[in-house]
N, C-alpha and C positions, 0 to 999 in steps of 0.2 A: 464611438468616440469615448475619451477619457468620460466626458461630462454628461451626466444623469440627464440632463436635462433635456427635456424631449421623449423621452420612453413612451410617457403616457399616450403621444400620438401614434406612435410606432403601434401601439398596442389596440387602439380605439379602430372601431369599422369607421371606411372612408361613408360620410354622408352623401346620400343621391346627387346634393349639390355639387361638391366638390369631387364626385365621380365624372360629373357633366364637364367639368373644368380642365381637368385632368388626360379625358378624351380629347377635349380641344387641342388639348399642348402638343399634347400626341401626333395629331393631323399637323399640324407645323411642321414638329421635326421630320417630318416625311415628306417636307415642300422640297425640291431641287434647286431652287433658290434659297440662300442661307439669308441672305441681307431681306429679303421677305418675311420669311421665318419670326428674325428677329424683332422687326417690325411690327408683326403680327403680337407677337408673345409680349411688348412693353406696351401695344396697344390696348392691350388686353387689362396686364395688369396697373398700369399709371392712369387709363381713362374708360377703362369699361367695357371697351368699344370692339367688335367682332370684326374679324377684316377676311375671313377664309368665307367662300360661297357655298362651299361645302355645309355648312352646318348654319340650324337655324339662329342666328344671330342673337335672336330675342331671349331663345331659353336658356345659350351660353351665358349670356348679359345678368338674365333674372337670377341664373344661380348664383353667378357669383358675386351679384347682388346680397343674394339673401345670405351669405354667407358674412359678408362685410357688417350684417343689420341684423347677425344675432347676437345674441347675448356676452356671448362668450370668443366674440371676433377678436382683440386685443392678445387674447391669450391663443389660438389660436393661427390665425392671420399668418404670420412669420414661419409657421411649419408646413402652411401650405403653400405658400408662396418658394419653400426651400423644394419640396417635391414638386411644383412646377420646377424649378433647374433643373431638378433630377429626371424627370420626364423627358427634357429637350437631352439634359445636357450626356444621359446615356448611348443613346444611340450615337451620338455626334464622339463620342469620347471614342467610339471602336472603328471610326473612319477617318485616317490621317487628314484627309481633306478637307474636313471639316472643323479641325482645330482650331484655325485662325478666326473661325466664325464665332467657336463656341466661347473663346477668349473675350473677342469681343464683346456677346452677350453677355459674359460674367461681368467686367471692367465696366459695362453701360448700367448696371443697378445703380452706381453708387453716381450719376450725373441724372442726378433727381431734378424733375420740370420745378417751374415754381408753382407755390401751392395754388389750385384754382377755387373755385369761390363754389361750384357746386358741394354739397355736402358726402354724398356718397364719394364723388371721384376724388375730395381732397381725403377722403378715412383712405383711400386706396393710397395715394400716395404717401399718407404719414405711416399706414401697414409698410410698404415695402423699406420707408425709415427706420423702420423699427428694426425689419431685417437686416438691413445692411450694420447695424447698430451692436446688435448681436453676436457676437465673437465664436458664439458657441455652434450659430451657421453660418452667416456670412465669408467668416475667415478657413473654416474647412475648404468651403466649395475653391477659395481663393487658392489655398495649397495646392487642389486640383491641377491649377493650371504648370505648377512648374511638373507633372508626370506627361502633359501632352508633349506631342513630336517635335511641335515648332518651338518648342523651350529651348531657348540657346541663353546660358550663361555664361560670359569670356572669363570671370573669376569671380570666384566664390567670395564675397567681402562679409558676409554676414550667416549665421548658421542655419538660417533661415533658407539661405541658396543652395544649402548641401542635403535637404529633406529629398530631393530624387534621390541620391543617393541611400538612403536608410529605408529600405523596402519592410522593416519590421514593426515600424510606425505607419505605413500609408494608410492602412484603415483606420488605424485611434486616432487621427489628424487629420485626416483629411475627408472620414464620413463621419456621418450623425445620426444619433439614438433613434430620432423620429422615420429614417427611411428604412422601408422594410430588408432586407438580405433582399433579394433579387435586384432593388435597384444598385448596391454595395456590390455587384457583380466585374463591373466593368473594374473600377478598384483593384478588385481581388484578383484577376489577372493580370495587371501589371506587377502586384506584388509579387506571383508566383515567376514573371515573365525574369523580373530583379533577380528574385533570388535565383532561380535557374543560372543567369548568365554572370552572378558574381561565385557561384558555386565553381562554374566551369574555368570563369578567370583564376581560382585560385587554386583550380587542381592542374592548369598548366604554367603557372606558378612556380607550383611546387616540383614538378617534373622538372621545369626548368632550372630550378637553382640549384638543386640537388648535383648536379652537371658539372656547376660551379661557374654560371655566366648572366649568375642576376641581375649584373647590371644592364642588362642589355637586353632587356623584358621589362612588360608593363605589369605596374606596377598598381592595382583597383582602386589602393587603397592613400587614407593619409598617414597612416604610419609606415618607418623606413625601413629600407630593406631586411636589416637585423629582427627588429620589431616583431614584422608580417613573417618572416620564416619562426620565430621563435612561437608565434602564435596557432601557427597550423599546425606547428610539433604539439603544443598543448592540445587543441581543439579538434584534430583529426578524430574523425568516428571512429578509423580503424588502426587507432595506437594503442598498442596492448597495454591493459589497466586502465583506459581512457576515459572518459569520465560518459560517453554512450553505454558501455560494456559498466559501468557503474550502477548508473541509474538502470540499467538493466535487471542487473543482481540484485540491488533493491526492491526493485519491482516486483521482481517474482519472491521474496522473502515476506512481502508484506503479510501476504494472507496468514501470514504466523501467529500477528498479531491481532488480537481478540478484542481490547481498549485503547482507548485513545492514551492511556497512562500508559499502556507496552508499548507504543508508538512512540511516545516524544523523545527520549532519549535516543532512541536506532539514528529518528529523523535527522537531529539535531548534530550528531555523529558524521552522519551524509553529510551535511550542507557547511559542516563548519571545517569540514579538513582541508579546503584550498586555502584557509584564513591562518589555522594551525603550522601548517609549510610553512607559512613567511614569520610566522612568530608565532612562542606557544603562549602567550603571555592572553591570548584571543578566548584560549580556554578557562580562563579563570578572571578575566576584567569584568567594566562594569557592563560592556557591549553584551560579552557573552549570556550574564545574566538576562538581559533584555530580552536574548533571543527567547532561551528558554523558559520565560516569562509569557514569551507573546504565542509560544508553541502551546501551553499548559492552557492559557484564559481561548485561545482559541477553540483546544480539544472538549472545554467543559470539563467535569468530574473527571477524574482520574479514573473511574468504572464506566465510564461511558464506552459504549460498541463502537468499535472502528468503524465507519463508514466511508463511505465514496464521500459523502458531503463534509462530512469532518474534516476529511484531509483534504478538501479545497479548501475551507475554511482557514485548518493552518495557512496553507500555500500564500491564500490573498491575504492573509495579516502581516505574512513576512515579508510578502513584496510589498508589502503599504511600509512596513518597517524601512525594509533596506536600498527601497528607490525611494518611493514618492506615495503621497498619503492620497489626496484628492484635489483639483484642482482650484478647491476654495481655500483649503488647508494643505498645502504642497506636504510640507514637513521633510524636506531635501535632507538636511546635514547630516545623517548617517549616513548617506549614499556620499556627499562630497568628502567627508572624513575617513572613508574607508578607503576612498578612491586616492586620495591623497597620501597618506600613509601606507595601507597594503598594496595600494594600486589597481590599477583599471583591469588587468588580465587578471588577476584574484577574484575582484569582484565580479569580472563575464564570469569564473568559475564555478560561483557559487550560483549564480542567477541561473546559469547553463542549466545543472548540476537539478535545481529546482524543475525546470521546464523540462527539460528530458524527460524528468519522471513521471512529472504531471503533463502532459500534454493538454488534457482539458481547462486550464487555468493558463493559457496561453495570452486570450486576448485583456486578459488580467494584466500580464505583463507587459504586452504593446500598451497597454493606456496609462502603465507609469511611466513608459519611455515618453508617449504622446506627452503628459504634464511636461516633465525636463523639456519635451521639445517646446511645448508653448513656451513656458516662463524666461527660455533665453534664445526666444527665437530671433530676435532682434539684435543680436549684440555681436559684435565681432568676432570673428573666429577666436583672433588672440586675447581674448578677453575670458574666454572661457576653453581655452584649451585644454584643461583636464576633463571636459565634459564632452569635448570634440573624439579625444582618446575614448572617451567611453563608449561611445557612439560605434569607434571604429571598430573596436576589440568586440564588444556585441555583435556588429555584423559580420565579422569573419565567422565565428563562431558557432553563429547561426546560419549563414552560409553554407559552410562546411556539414552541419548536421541538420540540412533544411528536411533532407527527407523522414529525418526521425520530426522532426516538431512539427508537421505536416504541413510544410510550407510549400513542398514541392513533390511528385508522386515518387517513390523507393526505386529509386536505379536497381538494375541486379549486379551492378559492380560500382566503386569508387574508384 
């Protein structure tokens, strides 16, 4: 996810305790009763209390006891409590059937008992407070629920109801620092599932219009039919000069360069000619300067050795630039200024144009999209319609060239 917060668990060995805990959850999510299940798992965490025969009650109880009763519970508490969901809510995520259960599960954290008067069980329940509290987990797992099966939205009134649709944000929204990659699995299949099936929508799409009977084809997308053809002429992989066959040519030129001072200029060259097309005025304003500012303090000295790490280094300065900075400090307005004035298919160009090249600074970029998607996740479609646009012209884009950004595995034909 966009937000740092939680690495440090991600990183830390699971304690014997909360090994013991973890196993518990485990044995649940394997009941064939779901409404047990969940019973079991709030028994657990709202009162203490062991409810599977399977396991010794006492030592599940003690550990996670003694977890509540150390030192460092407050700060910890909320990240185990998040990989408890992730424990049940994995397995249940890759069984249609089990959707409606795991909904449930998720929707019942937040109808907290009232506080009771033993000491341990009340720290239990003001821990899972705390969770539900937290934006940075609680409201992930929640996104979760509109990728399951039984998600049925009749109209989208909020931007917040069109996140199934945006398959390049599911993991910066919707997982968190603290859970390791294997549990981030089930996720990352829906994502590639997305992208696969908007790929395919809009190479029959494009067969179809070409024909000349668009209107009479579905249509993936929320921009209109001029729009969405004008946009796959831009963003096809295989349009001769096309910005994959770019970043291509780039790619392989790089090893030319020796420092990060013989890099910044080529770079800046790259990234700034979809801006250039629409106006030259791009190559000599105050923006431009910016960039090549943020290219230079990135690179270090002018003699400095080109590296792999340097040239991530640019990459994540210029998306902190030209989307979004971090989600304490957004720092949006160059992203809505450009979008606004050059517009939204310039800007997917530049962004494209970046990730083509860099592949590895990818999920750098879902977690500036993930900020834009927090800060107006709430707000009406129309209300933020230029940012809707943005959304949509990224996904084609990405879409289209999902097998180059490794979103999806390399066809041997488009």
């Amino acid at each position: 996810m966009y937000s740092s917060n939680g690495e440090f668990f991600a990183n830390r060995q699971a304690t014997r305790a909360e090994r013991e805990v973890y196993s518990y959850i485990r044995c649940l999510a394997r009941l064939e009763d779901s409404v047990q299940a969940i019973d079991g798992f709030y028994k657990l965490l709202w009162q203490g209390v062991v409810t599977h025969p399977e396991f010794d009650s006492n030592a599940v109880r003690n550990a996670l006891m003694s977890i509540i009763d150390s030192s460092d519970a407050d700060e910890i508490m909320p990240y185990v409590i998040n990989r408890c969901f992730y424990t049940i809510g994995n397995p249940w995520r890759m069984d249609n059937h089990r959707h409606p259960a795991l909904r449930t599960l998720v929707e019942k954290a937040s109808q907290l008992p009232e506080r009771p008067k033993s000491r341990q069980v009340k720290q239990l329940v003001g821990a899972m407070e705390a969770y539900i509290s937290n934006e940075n987990l609680y409201v992930p797992l929640q996104r979760q629920m509109r990728l399951l099966s039984d998600e049925v939205i009749e109209k989208n009134v909020s931007f917040g109801d069109c996140f199934k649709d945006y398959f390049f944000i599911y993991e910066s929204a919707a997982a968190t620092r603290d859970i390791p990659v294997q549990h981030r699995k089930t996720i990352q299949l829906q994502r590639q599932k997305k992208a696969q099936e908007l790929h395919q929508q809009l190479n029959v799409y494009w067969q179809v219009s070409r024909q000349g009977t668009q209107d009479q084809i579905f249509n993936p997308t929320r921009l209109g039919h001029t729009q969405l053809n004008d946009a796959i002429c831009t963003f096809h992989p295989q349009r001769k000069g096309g910005y994959r066959h770019q970043a291509q040519t780039f790619e392989a030129g790089v090893s030319a360069f020796r420092t990060t001072g013989d890099f910044v200029d080529p770079f800046y060259d790259y990234i700034m000619e979809p801006l250039l097309q629409v106006d030259e005025q791009y190559g000599r304003n105050n923006f431009s300067k910016l960039v090549k500012n943020v290219l230079i303090d990135a690179g270090g000295k002018g003699q400095t050795p080109l590296t792999g790490i340097s040239i991530n280094q640019m990459c994540t300065r210029l998306l902190k630039l030209l989307v979004s900075n971090t989600i304490e400090r957004p720092e949006t307005a160059h992203f809505k200024k450009l979008v606004t004035t050059a517009g939204a298919k310039t800007v997917t160009a530049i962004l494209l144009k970046i990730v083509l090249f860099r592949r590895t600074i990818r999920s750098w970029f879902e977690d500036r999209f993930g900020i834009l998607f927090h800060m107006q996740e709430s707000c009406a479609l129309d209300k933020v319609a230029w940012l809707v646009e943005s959304f949509e012209y990224m996904n084609v884009a990405l879409a289209l060239n999902a097998p180059w950004v490794n979103y999806t595995p390399r066809p041997t034909a488009f």
